[in-house]
N, C-alpha and C positions, 0 to 999 in steps of 0.2 A: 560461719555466715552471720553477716551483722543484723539484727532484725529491728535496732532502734529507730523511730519511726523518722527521725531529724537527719537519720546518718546517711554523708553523702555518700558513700558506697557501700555496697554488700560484696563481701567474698564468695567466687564461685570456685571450685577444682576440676581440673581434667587433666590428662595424662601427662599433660607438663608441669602441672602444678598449681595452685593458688593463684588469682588473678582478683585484681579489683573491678567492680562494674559499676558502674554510675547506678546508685539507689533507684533512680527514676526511669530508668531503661530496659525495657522489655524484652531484647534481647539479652544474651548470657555469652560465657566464656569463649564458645564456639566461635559466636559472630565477632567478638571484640578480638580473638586471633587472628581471624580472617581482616578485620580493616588495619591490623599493624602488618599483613602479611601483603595486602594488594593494594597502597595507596596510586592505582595506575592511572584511572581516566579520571579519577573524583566525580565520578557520576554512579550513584546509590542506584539498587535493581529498583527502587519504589517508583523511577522515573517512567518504567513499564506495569501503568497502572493493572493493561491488563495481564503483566504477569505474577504480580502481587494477588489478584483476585482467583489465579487460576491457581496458583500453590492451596492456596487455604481451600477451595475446590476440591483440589485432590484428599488434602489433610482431612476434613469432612466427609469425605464419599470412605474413608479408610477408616475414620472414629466409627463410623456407622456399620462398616462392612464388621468389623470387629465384635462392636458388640454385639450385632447380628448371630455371629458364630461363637459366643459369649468365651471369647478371649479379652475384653475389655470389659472394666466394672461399667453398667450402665451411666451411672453419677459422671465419672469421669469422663465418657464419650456424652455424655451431653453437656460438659461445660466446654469439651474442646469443639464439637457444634457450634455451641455457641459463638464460642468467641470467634469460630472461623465463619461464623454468618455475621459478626460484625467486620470480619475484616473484609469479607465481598461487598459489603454493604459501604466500604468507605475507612475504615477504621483503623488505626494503626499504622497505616503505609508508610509514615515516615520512619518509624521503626525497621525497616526494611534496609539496613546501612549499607551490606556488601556492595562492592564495588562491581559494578559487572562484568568488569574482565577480571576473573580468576582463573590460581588451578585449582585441582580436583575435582574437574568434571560436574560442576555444581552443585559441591558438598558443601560447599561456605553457604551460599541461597537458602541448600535444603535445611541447615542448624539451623542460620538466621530464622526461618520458617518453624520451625520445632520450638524455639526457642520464646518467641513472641507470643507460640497459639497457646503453647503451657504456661506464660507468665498470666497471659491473658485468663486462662480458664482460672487458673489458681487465685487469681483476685473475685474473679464470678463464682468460686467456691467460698470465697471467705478468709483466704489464706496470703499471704505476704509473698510477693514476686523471689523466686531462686526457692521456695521450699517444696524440692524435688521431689522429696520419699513421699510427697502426695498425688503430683503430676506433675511425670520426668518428660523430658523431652524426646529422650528418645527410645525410654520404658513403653511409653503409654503414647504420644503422638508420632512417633515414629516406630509404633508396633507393627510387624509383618511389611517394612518397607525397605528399599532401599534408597541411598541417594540415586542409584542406576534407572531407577526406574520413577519414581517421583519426577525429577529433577527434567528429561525427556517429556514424560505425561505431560507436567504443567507448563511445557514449551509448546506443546504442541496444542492444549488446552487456548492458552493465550494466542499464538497464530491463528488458530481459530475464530476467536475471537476477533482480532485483526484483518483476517481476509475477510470477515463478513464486512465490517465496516466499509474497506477499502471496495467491497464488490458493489454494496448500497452508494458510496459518493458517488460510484462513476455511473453507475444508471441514472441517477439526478445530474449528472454533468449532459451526457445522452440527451435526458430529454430537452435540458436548456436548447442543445446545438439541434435538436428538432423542432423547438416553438423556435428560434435562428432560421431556421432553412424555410420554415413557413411563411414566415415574415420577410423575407430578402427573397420569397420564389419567384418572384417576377424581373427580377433587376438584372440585367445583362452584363455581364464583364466579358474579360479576355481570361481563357486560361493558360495557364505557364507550362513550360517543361525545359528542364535547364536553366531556368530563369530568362528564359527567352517567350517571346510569343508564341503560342500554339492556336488554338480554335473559341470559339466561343463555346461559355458558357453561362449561367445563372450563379449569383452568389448563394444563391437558395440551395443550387447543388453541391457547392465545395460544404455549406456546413450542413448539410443534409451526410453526407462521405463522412465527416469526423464522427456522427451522431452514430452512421453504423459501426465504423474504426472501434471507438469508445465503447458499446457495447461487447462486440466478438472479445475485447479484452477483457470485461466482467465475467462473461461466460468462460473464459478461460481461468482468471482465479475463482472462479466457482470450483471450477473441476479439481484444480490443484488443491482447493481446502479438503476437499473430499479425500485427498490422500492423507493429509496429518489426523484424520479423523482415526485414524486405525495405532493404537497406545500400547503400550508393554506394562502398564500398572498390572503387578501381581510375578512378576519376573526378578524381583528380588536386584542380587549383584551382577548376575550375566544373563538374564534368562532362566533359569534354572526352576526360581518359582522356590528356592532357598529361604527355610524357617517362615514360611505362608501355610494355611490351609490348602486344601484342595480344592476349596470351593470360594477362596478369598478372589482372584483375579476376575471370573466374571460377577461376584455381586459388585466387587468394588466399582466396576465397570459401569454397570447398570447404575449405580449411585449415583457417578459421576458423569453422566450422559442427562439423569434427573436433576443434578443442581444446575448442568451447563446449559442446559438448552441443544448441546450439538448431536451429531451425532456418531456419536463414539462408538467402535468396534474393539474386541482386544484380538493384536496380532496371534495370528494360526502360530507361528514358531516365533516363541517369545524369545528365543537365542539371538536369532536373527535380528528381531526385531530393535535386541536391547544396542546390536553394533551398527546398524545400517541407518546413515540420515540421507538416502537420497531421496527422503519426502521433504526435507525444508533443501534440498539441490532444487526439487521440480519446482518448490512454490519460491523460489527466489527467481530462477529462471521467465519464470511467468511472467511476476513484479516486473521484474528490467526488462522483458518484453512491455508491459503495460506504461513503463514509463521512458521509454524510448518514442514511442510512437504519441505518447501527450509531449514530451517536447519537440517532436518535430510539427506538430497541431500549434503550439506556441513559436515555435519558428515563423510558421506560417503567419500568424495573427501580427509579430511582429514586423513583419514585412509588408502583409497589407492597410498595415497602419504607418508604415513610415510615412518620413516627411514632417509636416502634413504638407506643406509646398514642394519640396525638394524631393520628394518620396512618392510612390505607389499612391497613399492618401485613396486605398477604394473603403478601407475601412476607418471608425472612431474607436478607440480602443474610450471605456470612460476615464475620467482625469481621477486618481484616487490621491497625488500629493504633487509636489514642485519638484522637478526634475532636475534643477539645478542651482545651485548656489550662486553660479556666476552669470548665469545665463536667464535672464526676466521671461517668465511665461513659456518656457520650454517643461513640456510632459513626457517619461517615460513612459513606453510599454514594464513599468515593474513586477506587476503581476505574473506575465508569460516571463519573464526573465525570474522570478522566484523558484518557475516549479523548474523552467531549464537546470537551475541548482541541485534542487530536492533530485532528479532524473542521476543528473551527475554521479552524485553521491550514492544511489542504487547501486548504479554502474560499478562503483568502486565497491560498495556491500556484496554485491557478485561474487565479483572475484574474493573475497573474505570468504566467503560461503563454502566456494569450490574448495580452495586449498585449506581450510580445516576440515572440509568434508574426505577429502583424500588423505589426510595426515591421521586418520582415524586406526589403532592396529588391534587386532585380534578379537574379543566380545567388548568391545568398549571403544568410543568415541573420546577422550578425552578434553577434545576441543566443541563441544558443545555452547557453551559460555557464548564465546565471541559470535558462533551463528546467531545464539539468541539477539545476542546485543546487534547484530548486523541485520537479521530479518525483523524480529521487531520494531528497528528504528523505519525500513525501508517501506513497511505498512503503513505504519504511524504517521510519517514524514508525508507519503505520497496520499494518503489519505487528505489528510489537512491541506494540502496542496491540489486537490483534486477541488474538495470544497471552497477553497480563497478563488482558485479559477471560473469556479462557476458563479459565485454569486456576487465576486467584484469584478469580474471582467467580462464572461461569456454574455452574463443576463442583460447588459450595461452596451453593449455595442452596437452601433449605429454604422449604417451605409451612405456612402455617396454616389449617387447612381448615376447621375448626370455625369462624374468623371468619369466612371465605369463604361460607360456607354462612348464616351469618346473616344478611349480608347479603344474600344474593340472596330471602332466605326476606323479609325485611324491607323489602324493595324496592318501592313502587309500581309498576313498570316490568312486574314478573309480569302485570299486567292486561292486557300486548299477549297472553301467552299465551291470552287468554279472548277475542281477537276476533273469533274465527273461527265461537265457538260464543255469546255474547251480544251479540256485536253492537259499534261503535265507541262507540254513544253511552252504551251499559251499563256499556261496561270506564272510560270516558273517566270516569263518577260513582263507580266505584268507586278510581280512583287518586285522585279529588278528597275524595271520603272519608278515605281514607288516612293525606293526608295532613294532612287537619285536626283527625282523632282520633288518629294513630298506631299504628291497627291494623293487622293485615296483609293481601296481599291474600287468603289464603288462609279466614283466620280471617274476612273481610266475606263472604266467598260462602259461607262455611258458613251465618251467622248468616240469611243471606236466603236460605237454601235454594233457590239459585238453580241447583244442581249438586248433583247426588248426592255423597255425602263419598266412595265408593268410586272414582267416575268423577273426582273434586279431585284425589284423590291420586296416580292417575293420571297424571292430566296437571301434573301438578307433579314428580313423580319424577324424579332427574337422570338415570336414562338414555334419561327424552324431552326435558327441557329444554336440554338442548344439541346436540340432529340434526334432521331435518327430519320433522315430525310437524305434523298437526294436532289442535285439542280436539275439533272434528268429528267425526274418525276415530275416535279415544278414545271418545267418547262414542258413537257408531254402533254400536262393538264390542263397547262393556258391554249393548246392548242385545240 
């Protein structure tokens, strides 16, 4: 090993032999095989900040448990503390090179991770990066661990991480579409079904509807995070709980539940635990539930913003850029069409999820990797997309109530309001009317004096045409 202090590389050895490493690189041998071995997506694990922070979490909760059980020299699990509270803290990520799709079941991640927190502590000892025989990588920071069990931990550390995030956007989306539904409560439209006309309602109701939609889906990845909360740290190569103490898995446990903030359980049958991912199957399942139902909410937006002539035009989506190159003073809905993307691309992270979750054989998953990379992008992504929706589009949107209003006035559809007091086959002539003269229905039941005009108006008024009333009653009551 080179230790001069100009020299561009230092020599490291492993079971294939001698390797150069960039002098300046905090990584070692390990990680620099793995980036000649998986040049796949060119996209480095540091991209998942929070699963950079949840490795050096685990690595940490393990220095400590260690010396706890005085298997580690004190010195040394406090300079790998150390270092791995600078790497929570921000520090080193780029250092983090593995690509994220590999094989070996996140053995590349877990070196890279070993590799970085000993060069690291070895410099806060005093010592020049690669000089092992003082802190090895995987002597001393990867003491009593395995890749099998690490490598899951810090995945599921990090989703953790992520579903809270994604659970906090969409209650802040929520209550946007509730201060919406307050402010638009008074304003009468038509509502749709089929894209056809159906009944009146208040635009205060449709975004009042997204505000609860929006919610029951936080409360669902609430639930789903509460499953990845349950870790195999202390389970060694399959479960087994191989070259660990007997008391290493739950202190580690409690350590790492005190650095994360979450709340971490460790699995009853750490066997099972180390083979089965149908906790990040349920919280991906959840996701593409949560992001199916925000792009059909952005469907929506897009639609009642079209036009603005030629279109729907009940809603202002705000103007955030120029929508056309060719075309002078034309505005997309770009926003609702971002997250329609981000949703897409779930959709497809889905299906990733399942079939490496079934492709799993015997005490071992070996396709881990790609969920990671596919669940954490679908947090991450719809995350960010939750937040651009609410605070450049949802907070930003403006009504047109006077067209709103015309339409529902204008509407054939008004005739369900009259079935209750003329009958189906009465109301069914007067929208067949309607629609052949283009009168309205208000103005035909005048003309046939078929309802008193004070009793019409009545029952046409928007503060009965959007709750539960009948023209019956109305009618009973003017009598």
């Amino acid at each position: 090993m080179s230790t001069e202090p100009h020299a561009a590389f230092r020599i490291e050895h492993d079971l294939l032999g001698d390797r150069e490493i960039p002098a300046g690189a905090y990584y070692g041998v390990h990680t620099a095989r793995a980036l000649e071995n998986f040049p796949i997506s060119g996209v480095p694990i540091a991209v998942h900040r929070d699963l950079v922070i949840a490795l050096a979490s685990v690595k940490q909760a393990a220095a400590q448990t260690n010396r706890e059980l005085g298997l580690l020299d004190p010195v040394i699990a406090g300079a790998i503390t150390d270092a791995c509270t600078e790497i929570r803290g921000g520090a080193l990520h780029n250092q983090f090179v593995v690509d994220q799709i590999q094989g070996g079941a996140g053995t590349s991640t877990n070196m890279n991770a070993n590799e970085v927190i000993a060069n690291r502590a070895l410099e806060i000892l005093g010592h020049p990066r690669g000089t092992y025989t003082v802190v090895h990588p995987l002597e001393h920071v990867n003491l009593g661990q395995s890749t099998n069990d690490v490598y899951p931990t810090a995945v599921k550390v990090a989703l953790g991480f992520a579903a809270r995030a994604l659970e906090t956007s969409l209650r802040e989306l929520a209550a946007r579409c509730v201060a919406k539904s307050q402010e638009f409560g008074d304003m009468l439209k038509l509502g749709r079904t089929q894209l056809q006309d159906a009944v009146p309602m208040t635009l205060g109701q449709e975004f009042g509807a997204y505000a609860v939609t929006i919610v029951e889906d936080a409360d669902r990845i609430a639930e789903a995070a509460l499953l990845i909360a349950e870790i195999n740290l202390g389970g060694t190569a399959i479960g087994t709980g191989l070259n660990t103490d007997p008391e290493y898995a739950a202190r580690a446990c409690e350590h790492l539940r005190t650095i994360t903030g979450l709340p971490l359980s460790t699995a009853g049958d750490l066997v099972e635990a180390t083979s089965d991912v149908g906790a990040f199957v349920q919280l991906s399942g959840v996701t593409k539930r949560t992001a199916v139902k925000l792009s059909k909410i952005c469907n929506d937006l897009r639609l009642l913003s079209s036009g603005p002539r030629a279109g729907f035009n009940e809603i202002n989506l705000p103007p955030v850029q120029a929508g056309s190159s060719i075309m002078p003073g034309k505005v997309n809905p770009v926003i609702p069409e971002a997250v329609n993307q981000v949703a897409f691309e779930v959709v497809g992270n889905d299906l990733t999820i399942t079939m490496a979750a079934e492709a799993g054989q015997l005490q071992l998953n070996a396709f881990e990797p790609i969920m990671a990379r596919a669940l954490l992008s679908s947090l991450t992504h719809l995350t960010a997309a939750v937040d651009v929706l609410g605070e450049r589009c949802i907070a930003g949107i403006t009504a047109n109530p006077d067209r709103m209003r015309e339409a529902v006035m204008g509407s054939a559809s008004l005739a369900t309001v009259l079935n209750p007091l003329l009958g189906y086959e009465v109301a069914t002539a007067l929208v067949a009317e309607a629609i052949a003269t283009g009168a309205s229905i208000p103005d035909l039941v005048r003309r046939s004096r078929l309802v008193d005009d004070d009793v019409l108006a009545r029952i046409f008024s928007p503060a009965l045409l959007s709750r539960p009333h009948s023209a019956v009653e109305v009618a009973r009551d003017r009598r």
